[in-house]
C-alpha positions in Angstrom: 46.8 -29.9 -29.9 45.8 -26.0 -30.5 42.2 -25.6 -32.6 42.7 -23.9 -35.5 40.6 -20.6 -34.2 42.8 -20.6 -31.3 46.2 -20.4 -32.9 44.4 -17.8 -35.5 43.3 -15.9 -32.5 46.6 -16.1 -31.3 48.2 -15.1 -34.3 46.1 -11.8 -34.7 46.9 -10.8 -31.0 50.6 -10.9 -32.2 49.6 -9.1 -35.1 47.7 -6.0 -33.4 50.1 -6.2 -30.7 53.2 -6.0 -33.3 51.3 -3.3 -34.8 51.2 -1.1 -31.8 55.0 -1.8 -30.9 55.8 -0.2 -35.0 53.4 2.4 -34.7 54.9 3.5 -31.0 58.8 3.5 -32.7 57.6 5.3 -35.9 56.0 7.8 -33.7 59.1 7.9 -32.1 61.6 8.3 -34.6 59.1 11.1 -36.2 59.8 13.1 -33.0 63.8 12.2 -32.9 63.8 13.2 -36.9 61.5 16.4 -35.9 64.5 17.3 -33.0 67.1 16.4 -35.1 66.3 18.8 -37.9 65.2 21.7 -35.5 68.7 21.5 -33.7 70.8 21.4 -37.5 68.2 24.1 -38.4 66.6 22.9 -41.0 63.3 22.8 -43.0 61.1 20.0 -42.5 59.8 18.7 -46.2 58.8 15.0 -45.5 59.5 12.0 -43.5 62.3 9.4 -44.2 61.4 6.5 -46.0 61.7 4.5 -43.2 59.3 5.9 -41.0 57.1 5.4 -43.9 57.4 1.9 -44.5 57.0 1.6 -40.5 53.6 3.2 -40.7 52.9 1.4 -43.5 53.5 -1.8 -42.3 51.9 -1.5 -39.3 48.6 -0.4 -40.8 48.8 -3.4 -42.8 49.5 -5.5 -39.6 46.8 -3.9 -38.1 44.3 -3.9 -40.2 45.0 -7.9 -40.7 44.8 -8.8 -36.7 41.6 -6.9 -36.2 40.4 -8.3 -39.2 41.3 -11.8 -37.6 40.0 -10.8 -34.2 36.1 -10.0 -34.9 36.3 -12.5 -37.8 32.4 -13.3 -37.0 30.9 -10.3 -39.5 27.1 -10.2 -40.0 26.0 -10.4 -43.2 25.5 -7.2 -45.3 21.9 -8.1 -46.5 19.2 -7.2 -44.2 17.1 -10.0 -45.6 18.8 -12.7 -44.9 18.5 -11.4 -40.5 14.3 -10.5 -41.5 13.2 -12.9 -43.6 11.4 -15.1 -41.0 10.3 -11.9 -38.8 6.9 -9.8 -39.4 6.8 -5.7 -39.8 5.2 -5.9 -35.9 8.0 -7.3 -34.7 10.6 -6.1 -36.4 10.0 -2.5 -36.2 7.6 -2.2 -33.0 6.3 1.0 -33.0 2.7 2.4 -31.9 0.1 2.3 -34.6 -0.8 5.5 -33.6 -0.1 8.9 -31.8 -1.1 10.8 -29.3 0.0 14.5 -28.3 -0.7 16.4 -25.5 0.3 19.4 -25.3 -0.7 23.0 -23.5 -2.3 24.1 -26.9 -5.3 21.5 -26.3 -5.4 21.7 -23.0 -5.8 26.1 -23.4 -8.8 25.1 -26.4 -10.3 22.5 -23.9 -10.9 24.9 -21.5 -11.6 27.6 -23.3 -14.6 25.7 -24.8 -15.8 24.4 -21.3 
């Protein structure tokens, strides 16, 4: 028996990979419709329907398998991820600052 994340795994693989094969052929027959109106000579206005629905569909096929694929999101509210950490640790920075520069080093020795 196939677990339940596998077979949804599987099924958004088939999904993103069904999405590239419609996106490939609609980009395709965009290029065939481009030659075919350049050779009867005439003006491009828009895309057959289609074409459109292609895109479409894949988008929507697309968007759904990667969806599937990274289905472990964080969640949006930072406080949920800091709640149990300190300012120290979760944003370790230097309490202080130090510059060097040739500035204080030309006063240094010019008061020497």
């Amino acid at each position: 028996m196939v677990s339940k994340s596998a077979s949804v795994s599987f099924v958004a693989w088939i999904s993103t990979g069904f999405c590239a094969l419609l996106m490939g052929h609609a980009a395709y027959s965009a290029s065939k419709y481009h030659s075919y109106l350049k050779v009867n000579h005439e003006d491009f206005a828009r895309l057959p329907v289609d074409i459109i629905m292609q895109i479409i569909i894949a988008v929507v096929l697309g968007v759904i398998g990667i969806v599937s694929l990274n289905a472990n999101f964080m969640d949006i509210h930072l406080t949920t991820q800091l709640k149990d950490k300190t300012w120290e640790s979760a944003c370790p920075q230097p309490s202080f600052r130090v510059f060097h520069n040739t500035r204080c080093s030309v006063i240094n020795s010019a008061n020497d």
